[in-house]
Backbone as CSV, one residue per row, in Angstrom:
resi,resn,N_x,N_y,N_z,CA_x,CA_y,CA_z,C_x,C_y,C_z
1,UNK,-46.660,-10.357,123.599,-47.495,-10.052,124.747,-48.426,-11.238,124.961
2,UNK,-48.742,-11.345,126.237,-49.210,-12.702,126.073,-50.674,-12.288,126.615
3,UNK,-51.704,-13.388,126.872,-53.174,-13.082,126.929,-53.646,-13.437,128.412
4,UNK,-54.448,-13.205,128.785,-55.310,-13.411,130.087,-55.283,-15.018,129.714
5,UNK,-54.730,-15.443,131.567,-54.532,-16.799,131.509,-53.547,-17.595,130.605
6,UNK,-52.811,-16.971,130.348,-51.652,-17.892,129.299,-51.152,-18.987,130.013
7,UNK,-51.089,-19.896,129.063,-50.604,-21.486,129.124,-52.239,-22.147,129.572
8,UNK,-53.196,-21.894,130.129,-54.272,-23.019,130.486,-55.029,-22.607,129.402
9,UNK,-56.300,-23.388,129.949,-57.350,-23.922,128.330,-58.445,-22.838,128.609
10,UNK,-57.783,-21.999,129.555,-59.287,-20.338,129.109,-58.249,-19.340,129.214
11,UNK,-57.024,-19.370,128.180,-56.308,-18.549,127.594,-57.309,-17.748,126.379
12,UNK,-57.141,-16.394,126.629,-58.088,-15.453,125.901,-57.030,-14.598,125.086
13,UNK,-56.815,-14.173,123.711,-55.909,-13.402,123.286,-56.270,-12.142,124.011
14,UNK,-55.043,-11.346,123.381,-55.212,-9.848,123.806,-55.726,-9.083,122.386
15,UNK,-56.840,-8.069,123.317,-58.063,-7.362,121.967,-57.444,-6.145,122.387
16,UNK,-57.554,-5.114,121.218,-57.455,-3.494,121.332,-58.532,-3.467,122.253
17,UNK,-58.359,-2.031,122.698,-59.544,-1.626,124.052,-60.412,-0.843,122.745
18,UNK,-60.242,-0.063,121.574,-60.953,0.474,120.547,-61.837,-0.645,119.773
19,UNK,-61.223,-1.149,118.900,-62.085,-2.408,117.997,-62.258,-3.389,118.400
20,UNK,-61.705,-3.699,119.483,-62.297,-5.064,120.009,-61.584,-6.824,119.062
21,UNK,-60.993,-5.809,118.273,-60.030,-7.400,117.326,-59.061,-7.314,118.164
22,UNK,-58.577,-8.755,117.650,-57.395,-8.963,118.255,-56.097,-8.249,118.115
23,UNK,-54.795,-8.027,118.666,-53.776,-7.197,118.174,-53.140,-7.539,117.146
24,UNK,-52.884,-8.866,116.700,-52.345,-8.953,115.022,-53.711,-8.555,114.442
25,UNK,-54.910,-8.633,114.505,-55.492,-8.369,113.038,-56.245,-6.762,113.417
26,UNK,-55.887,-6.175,114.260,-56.111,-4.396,114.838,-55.549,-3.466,113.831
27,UNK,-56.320,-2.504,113.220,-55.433,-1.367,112.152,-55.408,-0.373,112.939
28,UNK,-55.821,-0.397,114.422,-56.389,0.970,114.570,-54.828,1.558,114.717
29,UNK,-54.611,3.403,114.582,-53.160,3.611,114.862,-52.707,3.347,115.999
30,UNK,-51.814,3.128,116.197,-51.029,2.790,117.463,-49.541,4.012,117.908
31,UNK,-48.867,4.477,118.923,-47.814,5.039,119.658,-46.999,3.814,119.278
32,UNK,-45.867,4.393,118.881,-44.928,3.180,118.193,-44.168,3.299,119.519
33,UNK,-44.093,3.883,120.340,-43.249,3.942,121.901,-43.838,2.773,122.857
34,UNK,-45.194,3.523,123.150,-46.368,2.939,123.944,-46.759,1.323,123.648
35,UNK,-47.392,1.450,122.637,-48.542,0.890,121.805,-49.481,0.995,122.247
36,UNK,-49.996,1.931,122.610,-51.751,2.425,123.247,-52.312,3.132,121.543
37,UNK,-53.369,3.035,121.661,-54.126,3.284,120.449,-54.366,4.705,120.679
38,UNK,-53.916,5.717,119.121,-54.014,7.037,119.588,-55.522,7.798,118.695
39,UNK,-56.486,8.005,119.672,-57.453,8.742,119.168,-56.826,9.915,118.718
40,UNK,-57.772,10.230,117.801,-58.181,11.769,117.032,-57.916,12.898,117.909
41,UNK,-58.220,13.115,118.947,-58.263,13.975,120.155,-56.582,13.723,120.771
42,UNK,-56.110,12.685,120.612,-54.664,13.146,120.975,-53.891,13.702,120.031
43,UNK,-54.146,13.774,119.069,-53.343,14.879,117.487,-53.494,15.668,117.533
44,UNK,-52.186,16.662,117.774,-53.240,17.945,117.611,-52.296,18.321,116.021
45,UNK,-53.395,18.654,115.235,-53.089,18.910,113.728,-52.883,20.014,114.026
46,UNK,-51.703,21.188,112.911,-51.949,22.292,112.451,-52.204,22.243,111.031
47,UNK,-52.631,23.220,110.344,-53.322,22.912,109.098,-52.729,24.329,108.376
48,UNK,-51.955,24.616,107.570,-51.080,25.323,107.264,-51.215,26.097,105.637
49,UNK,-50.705,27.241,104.948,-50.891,27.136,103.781,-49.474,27.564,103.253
50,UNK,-48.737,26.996,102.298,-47.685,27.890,101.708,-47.870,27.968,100.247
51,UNK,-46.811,29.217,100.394,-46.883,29.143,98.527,-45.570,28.903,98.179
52,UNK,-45.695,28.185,96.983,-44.712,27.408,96.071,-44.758,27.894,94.794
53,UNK,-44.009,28.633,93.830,-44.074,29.323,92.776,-45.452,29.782,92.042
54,UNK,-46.120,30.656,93.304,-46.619,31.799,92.852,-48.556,30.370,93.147
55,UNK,-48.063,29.772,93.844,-49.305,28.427,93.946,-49.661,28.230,95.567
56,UNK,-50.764,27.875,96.134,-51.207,27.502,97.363,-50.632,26.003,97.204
57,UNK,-50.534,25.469,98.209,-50.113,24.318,98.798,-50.643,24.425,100.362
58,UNK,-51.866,23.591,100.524,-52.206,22.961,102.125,-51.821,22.216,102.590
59,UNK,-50.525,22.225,103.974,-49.942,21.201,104.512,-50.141,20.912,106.103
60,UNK,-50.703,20.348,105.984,-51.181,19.176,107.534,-50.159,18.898,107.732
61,UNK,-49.986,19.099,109.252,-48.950,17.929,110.009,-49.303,18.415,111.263
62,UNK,-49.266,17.232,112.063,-49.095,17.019,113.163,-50.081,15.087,113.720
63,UNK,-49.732,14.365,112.834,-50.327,13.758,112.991,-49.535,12.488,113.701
64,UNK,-49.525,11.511,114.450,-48.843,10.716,115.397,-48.072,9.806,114.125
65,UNK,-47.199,9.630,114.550,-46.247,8.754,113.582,-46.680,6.980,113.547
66,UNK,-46.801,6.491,112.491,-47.616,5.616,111.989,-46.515,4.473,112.257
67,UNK,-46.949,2.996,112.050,-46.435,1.670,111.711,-46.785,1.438,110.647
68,UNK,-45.841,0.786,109.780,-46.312,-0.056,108.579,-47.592,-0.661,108.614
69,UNK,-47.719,-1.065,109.613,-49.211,-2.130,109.752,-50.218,-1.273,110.095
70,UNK,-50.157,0.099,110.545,-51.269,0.915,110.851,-51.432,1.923,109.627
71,UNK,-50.475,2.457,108.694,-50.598,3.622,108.158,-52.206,3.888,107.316
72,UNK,-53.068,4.831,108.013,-53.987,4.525,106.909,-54.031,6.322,106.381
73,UNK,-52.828,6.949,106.606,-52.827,8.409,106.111,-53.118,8.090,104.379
74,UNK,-52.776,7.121,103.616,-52.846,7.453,102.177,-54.629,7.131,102.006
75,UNK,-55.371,6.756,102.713,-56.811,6.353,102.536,-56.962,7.555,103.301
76,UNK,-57.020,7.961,104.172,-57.321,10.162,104.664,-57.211,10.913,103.415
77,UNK,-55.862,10.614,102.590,-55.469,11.560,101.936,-56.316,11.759,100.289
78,UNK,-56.658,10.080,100.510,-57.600,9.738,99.091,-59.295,10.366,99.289
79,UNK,-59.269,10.595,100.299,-60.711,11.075,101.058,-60.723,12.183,101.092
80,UNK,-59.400,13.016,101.331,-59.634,14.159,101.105,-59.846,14.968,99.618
81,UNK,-58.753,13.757,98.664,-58.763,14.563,97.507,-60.096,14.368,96.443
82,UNK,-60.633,13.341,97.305,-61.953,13.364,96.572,-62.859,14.446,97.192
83,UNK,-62.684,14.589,98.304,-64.111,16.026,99.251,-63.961,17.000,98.641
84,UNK,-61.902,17.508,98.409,-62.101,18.647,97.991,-61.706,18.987,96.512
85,UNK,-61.431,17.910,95.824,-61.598,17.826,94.380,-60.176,18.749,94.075
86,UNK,-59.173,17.779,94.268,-57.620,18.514,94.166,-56.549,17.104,94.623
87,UNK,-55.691,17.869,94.015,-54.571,16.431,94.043,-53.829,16.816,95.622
88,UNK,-53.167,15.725,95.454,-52.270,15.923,96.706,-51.237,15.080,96.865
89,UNK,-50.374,14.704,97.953,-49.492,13.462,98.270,-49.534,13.493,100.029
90,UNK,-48.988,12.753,100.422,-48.356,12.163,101.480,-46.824,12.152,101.805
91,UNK,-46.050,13.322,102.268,-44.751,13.671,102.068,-43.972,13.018,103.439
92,UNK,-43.767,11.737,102.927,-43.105,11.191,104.275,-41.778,10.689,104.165
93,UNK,-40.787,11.936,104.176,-39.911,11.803,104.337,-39.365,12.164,105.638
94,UNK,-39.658,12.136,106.576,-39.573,11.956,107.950,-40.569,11.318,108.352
95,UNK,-40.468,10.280,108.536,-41.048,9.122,108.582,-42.023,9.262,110.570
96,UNK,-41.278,10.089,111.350,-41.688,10.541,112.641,-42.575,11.113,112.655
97,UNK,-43.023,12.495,111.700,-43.610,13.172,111.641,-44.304,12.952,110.215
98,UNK,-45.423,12.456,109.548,-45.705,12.210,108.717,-46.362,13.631,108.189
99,UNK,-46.643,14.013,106.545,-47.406,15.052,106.221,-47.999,14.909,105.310
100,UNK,-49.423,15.391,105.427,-50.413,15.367,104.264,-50.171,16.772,102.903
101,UNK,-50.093,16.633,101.925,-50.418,18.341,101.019,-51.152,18.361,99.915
102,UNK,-51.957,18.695,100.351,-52.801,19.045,98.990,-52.767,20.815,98.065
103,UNK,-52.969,20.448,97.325,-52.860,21.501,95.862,-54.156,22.642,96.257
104,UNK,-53.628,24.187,96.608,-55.035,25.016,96.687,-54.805,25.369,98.191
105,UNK,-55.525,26.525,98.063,-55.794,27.023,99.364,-57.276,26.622,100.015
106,UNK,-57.223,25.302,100.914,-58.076,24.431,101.706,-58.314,24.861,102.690
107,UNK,-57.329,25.885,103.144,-56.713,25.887,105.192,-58.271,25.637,105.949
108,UNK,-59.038,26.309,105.858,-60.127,27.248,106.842,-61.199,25.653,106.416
109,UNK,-61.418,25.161,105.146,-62.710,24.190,105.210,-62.001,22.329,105.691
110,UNK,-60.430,23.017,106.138,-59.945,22.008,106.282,-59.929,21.493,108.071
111,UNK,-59.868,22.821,108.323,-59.859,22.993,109.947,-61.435,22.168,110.354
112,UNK,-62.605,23.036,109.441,-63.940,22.475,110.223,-63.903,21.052,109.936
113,UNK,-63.595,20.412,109.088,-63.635,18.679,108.302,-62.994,18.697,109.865
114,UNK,-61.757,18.692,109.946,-61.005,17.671,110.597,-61.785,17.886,112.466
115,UNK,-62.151,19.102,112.526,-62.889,19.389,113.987,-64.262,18.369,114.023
116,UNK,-64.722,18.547,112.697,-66.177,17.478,112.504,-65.603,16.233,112.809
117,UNK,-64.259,15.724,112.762,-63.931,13.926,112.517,-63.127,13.982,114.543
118,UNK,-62.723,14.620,115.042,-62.954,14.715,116.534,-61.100,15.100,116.643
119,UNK,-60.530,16.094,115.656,-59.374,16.454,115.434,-59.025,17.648,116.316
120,UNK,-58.649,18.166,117.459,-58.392,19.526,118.042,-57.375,20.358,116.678
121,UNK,-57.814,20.244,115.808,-57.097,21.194,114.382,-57.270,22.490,114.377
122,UNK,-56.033,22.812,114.172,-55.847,24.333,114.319,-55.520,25.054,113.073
123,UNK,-55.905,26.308,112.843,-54.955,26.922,111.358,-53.419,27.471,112.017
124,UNK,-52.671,27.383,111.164,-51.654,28.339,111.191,-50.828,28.928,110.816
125,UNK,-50.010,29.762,110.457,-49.373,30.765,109.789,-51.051,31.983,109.414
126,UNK,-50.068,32.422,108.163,-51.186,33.814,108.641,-52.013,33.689,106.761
């Protein structure tokens, strides 16, 4: 992509409209379709609980599918397991749809966190 004024001598790179860096050195996430930068407010999370032999398991998903150069779900996920003092992973084996899970039944203090960080997060199942 090229910059305002390309080829003369007040050639300006191209900046994210969010951080204001330039697009090689930008983490913010990006639409791997688009490449428009996707706020918090375009995710809409559900925030889920299952059980797994007789155990809670909290599983997030709905979060926009990441680039190598953007992924910062394992620094979310390290943030979370420190808030709520429980292990977890990052289950990305569908690489489209990425998923957070942490260990325990979180659902309900997980919904207000992510509404506090500007997440339209929802609970669901029952």
């Amino acid at each position: 992509m090229s910059g305002l004024f390309a080829g003369t001598p007040l050639e300006q790179p191209v900046t994210c409209e969010r951080c204001g860096k330039t697009i090689a050195q930008c983490a913010c996430p990006r639409d791997r379709r688009s490449g428009k930068t996707l706020d918090p407010k375009d995710q809409q999370l559900r925030i889920r609980r299952e059980q797994r032999r007789g155990k809670f398991t909290t599983v997030i998903a709905g979060f926009a599918a990441r680039s190598d150069r953007t992924d910062d779900l394992p620094a979310l996920l390290k943030q979370l397991k420190a808030k709520f003092a429980t292990g977890g992973t990052v289950d990305s084996t569908d690489p489209a749809a990425p998923v957070l899970e942490l260990q325990g039944d979180h659902r309900d203090r997980l919904v207000e966190h992510f509404k506090s960080l500007g997440y339209p997060a929802k609970p669901a199942g029952g």
